[in-house]
N, C-alpha and C positions, 0 to 999 in steps of 0.2 A: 275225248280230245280236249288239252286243257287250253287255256288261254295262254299261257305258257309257251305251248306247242306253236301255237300259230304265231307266237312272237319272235320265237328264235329258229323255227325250223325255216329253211331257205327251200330245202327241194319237198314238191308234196307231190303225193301218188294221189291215185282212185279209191283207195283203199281208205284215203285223209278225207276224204269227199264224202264216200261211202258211211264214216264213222258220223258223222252228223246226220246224215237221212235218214237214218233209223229211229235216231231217239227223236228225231223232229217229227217225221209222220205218227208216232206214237202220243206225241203234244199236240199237235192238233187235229189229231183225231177224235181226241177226248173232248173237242169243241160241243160237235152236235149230242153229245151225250148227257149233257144237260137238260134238255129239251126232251130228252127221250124218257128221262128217268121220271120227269114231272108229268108226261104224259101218262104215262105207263102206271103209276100208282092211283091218279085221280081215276083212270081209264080201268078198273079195279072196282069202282065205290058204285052206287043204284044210278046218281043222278046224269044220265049223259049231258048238262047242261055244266056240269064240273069238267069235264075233258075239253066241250067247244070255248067254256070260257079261257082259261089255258091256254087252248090253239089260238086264241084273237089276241089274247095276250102277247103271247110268243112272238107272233107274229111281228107285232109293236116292235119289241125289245129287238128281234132280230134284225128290222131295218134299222133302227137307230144306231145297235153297235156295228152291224156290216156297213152303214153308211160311212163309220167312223174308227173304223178298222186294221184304218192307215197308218194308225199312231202304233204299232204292234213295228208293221211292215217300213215305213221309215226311221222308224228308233234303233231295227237291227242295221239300218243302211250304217246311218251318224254313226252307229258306234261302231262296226266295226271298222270302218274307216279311222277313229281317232284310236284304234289298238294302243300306240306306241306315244300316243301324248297324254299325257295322265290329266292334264287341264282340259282339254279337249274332250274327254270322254265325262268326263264329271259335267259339264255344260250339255254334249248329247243326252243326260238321263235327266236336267231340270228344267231344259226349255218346253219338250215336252211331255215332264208330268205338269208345268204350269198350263200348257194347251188342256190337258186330259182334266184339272182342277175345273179351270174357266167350263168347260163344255158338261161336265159331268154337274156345276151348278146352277149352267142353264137347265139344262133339263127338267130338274127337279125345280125350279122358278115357273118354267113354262108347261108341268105336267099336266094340266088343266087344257090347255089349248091344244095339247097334244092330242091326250086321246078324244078330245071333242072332234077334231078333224078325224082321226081314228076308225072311230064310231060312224059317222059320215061316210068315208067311203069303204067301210065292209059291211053295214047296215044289221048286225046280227041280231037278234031278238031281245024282248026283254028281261029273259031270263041268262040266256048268256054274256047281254052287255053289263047285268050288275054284276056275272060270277069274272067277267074281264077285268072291270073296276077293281072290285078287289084285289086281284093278281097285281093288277097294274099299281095301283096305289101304295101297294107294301114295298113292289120291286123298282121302283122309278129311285128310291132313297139309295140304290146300289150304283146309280150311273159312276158315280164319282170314281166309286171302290173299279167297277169294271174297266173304266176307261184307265186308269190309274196302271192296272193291272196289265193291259195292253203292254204299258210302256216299259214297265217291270220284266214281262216276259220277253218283249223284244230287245230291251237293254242285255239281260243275260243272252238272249242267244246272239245279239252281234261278240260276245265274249264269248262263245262257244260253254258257256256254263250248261251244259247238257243237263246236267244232272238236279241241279237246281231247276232249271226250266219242267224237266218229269216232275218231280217231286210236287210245285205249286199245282201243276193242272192234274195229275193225279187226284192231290190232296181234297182239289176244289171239288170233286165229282165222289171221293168218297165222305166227305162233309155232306155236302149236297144229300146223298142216299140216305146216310144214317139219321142225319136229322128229321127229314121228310118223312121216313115211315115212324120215326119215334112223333111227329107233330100231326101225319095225317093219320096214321094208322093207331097211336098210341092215347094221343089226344082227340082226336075224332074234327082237326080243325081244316080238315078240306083243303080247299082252295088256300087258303089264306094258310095251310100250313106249310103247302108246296112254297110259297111265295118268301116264308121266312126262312124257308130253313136253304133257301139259294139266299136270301142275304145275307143268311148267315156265314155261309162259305164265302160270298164275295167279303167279307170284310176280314174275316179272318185270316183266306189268304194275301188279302192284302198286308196285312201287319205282318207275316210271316213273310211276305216280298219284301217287306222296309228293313228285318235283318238281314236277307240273302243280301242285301243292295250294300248297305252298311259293311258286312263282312267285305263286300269283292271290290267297292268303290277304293279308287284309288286317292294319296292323299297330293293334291296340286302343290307342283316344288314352289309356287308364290302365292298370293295370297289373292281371289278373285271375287271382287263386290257382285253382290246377287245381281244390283242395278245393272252393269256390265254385260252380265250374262243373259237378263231378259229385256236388253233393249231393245227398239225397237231396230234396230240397223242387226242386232245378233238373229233376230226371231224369222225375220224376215227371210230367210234362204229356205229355216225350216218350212214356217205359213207356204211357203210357194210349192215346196215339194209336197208336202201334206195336201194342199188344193189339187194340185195335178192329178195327186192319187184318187183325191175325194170325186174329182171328175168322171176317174175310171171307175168306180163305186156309183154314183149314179146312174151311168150307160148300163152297166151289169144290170142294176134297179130296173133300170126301165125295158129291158129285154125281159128281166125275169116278171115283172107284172102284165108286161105286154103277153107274154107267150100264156100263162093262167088265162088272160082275158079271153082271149083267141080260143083256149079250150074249152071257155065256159061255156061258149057259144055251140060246142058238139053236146052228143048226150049223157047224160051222166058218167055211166060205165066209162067213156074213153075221156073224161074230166076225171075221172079216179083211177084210170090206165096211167095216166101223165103226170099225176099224185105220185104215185108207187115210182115210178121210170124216174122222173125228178129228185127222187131219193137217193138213190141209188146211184144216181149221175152225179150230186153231192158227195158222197161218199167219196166217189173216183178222183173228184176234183180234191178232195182233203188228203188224200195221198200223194196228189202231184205238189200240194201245198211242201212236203217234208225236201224235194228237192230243189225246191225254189226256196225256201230259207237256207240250206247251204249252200245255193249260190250267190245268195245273198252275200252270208257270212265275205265267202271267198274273195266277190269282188269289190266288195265293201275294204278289205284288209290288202288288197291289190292298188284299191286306189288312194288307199289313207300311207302305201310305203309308193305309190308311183311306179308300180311294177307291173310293165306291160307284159311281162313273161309270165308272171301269177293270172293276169284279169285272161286272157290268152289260153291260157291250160282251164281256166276256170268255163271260158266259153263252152272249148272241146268235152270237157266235163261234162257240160250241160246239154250239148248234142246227143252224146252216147247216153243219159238220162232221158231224153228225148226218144232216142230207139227203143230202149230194153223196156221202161215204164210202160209203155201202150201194150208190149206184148205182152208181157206177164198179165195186167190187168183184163185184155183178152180175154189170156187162157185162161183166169180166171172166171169170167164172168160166162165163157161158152161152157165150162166145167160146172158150174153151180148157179146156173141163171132160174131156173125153174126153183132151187130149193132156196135162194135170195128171196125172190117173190113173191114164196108163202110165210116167209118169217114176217113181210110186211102186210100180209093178206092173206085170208083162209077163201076167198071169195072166189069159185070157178070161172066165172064171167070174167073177171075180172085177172086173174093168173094167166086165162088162154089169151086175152089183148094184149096183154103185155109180150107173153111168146111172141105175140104176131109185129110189137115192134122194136124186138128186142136189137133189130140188126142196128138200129142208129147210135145206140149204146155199145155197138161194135165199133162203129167206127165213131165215135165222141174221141176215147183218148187219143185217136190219132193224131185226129184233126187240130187240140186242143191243147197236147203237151207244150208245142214253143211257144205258143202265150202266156202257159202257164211259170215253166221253167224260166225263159228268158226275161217273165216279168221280174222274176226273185232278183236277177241277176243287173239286171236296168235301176231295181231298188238300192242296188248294195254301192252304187256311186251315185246316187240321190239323181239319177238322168231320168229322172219322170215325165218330163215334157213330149217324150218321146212313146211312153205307156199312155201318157193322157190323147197325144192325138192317134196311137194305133185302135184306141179304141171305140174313139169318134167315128173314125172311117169305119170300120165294123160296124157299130151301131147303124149306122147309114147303109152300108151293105144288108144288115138284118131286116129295115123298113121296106126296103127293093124285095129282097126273094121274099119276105111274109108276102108282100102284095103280091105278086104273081105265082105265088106255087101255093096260099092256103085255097084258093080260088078251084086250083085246078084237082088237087093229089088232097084234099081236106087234112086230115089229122097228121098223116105222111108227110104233107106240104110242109105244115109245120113243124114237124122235126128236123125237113129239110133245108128248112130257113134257118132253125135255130145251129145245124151240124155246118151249114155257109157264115153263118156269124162265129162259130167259132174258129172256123179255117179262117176267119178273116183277121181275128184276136192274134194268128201264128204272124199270118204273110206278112201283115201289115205292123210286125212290132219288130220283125229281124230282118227288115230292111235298115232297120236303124243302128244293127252292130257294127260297119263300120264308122260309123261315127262317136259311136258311143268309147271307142279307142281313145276322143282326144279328152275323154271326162276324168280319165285313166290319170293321164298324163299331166295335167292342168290345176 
């Protein structure tokens, strides 16, 4: 579906919906495959202190850019809202790659203070915090490129550039592969091969982003001073929506550290039960990701022509996304749950715990789809104030059932806190579509 299509076509089906959730869950599902691919080779070599250095790594990098993640997710809003003004869309892709420049130089300014705190509170030993270091010191010089990238990839999908969008995060993961076992395996440079040859792919698909961008940017019918563009009265709508977001990104944080802590406290085996189940529950979540980017798309391009009959169908859209997702994923995972949990683990102790709580995982996508979907949809006319406080309330709701059910139902408990928080991500975020109508309109 080209950009084209979404400019001039007036009546759109399921089928126009449909054509974007495919190739989007296909992009970001290729997200965690990064991480799998650098585990996976070091986790190959004698020294197990190569694989933990890595995970402490990862670790790092994966709060950093999930904390800041939002630039991906409001870049698809702006732009597909500005479809039909070519000035408009050219300022959605520079205000923030300026955001993504600033932050991606902090980083690498304040890498030092980073992973000192880092190190602090995951305490790993002294053979994995130097093989961390290492990772970390090669890959902190990529912030720029990754956060860059964010914006790149959500600029084209608010254009429905489908194709371009495959292409960069394919490319990034076959970069990624080749280079790693040509550096770990060919060169014999470990850790520190893993590390360059993901910088490597981050940089180069970035350059390869600055042609897609170049090619599909549009040229503004007058003339528009950068000053203009990153003033502080223009930046400000962005900052505010990006914060909002950034708000819902730390609650996520803080559930997801919280709920690790909670398990550390049980005995190993059900802290490695929750490992494996955690994964796997990520996974689920990266597939609801591919229909909360086209709704994105939709209501983003709903609100940028003021068309309450598109943002309307787009809802219904994302209802019936809402149904069919949780089942399929389901019958999925009642079909293949046992042969899921050995591709993550050969360990019998460990496979039969998992059996034993596989039902929460039953019922996750239920519970989880309209926070999921309706966040896409809340993003795509920048109404984030409304994502930021549904997930306050949640978060709050999560503090309640943790205290009263890990007490009672132990590990159970806290699944059953975390499967209430995410029902609370739903309730508490689709109370807000009627009002989100007049963001529509305004």
């Amino acid at each position: 579906m080209t950009n084209a299509t979404l400019n001039t076509t007036k009546s759109y089906h399921f089928k126009h919906y449909l054509a974007l959730v495919f190739p989007f869950i296909i992009s970001t599902i290729t997200t965690p495959l990064l991480g799998i691919v650098d585990t996976a080779l070091v986790g190959h070599l004698p020294n197990p202190a190569f694989i933990a250095g890595i995970a402490v790594g990862a670790v790092i990098f994966n709060t950093i850019y999930w904390l800041f993640g939002f630039l991906r997710v409001s870049t698809t809003g702006f732009a597909a809202q500005a479809l039909d003004d070519p000035t408009l869309l050219r300022s959605s892709l520079i205000r923030p790659i300026f955001i993504a420049v600033v932050l991606g130089l902090l980083f690498i300014i304040l890498q030092k203070p980073i992973f000192i705190t880092a190190m602090q509170l995951i305490k790993p030993n002294h053979d994995v915090q130097y093989y961390a270091k290492s990772y970390f010191s090669i890959l902190i010089w990529g912030a720029p490129f990754v956060l860059i990238n964010y914006v790149f990839v959500g600029w084209l999908m608010g254009l429905a550039k489908i194709k371009a969008v495959l292409f960069l995060q394919v490319l990034i993961n076959l970069l990624n592969i080749i280079t790693a076992v040509i550096f770990v395996w060919g060169f014999s440079w470990d850790v520190k091969g893993v590390a360059f040859a993901t910088l490597n792919a981050q940089v180069i698909c970035t350059l390869l982003g600055i042609w897609f961008i170049y090619r599909y940017l549009p040229k503004a019918p007058q003339k528009t001073h950068l000053w203009q563009i990153l003033s502080w009265q223009s930046l400000k709508s962005v900052i505010l929506v990006n914060t909002n977001l950034m708000i819902r990104t730390i609650c996520l944080l803080i559930v997801t550290n919280h709920f690790i802590s909670i398990g550390s406290s049980f005995n190993t085996e059900t802290l490695a039960t929750n490992a494996v189940l955690f994964q796997i529950h990520y996974l689920m979540a990266y597939l609801f990701d591919g229909f909360a980017n086209a709704s994105s798309v939709f209501s983003g391009k709903a609100k940028g022509a003021k068309d309450l009959t598109l943002y309307n169908q787009t809802l219904r859209w994302s209802l019936l996304a809402c149904l069919i997702c949780p089942i399929v994923l389901i019958l999925l995972w009642i079909s293949l749950d046992k042969a899921i949990i050995q591709l993550l683990t050969n360990q019998a102790v460990i496979i039969e715990l998992c059996l034993s709580y596989q039902q929460w995982l039953i019922v996750f996508p239920i519970v989880v789809a309209g926070g999921l979907i309706y966040y896409g949809v809340f993003s795509g006319i920048s109404y984030t104030s409304s994502i930021r406080d549904s997930m306050i309330l949640a978060l709050l709701l999560w503090f309640i059932a943790q205290y009263i059910f890990v007490p009672l139902y132990g590990n159970n408990g806290l699944w059953l806190a975390y499967i209430l928080f995410s029902l609370g991500r739903t309730l508490f975020l689709i109370i807000w579509i009627p009002k989100s109508k007049q963001y529509v309109t305004t």
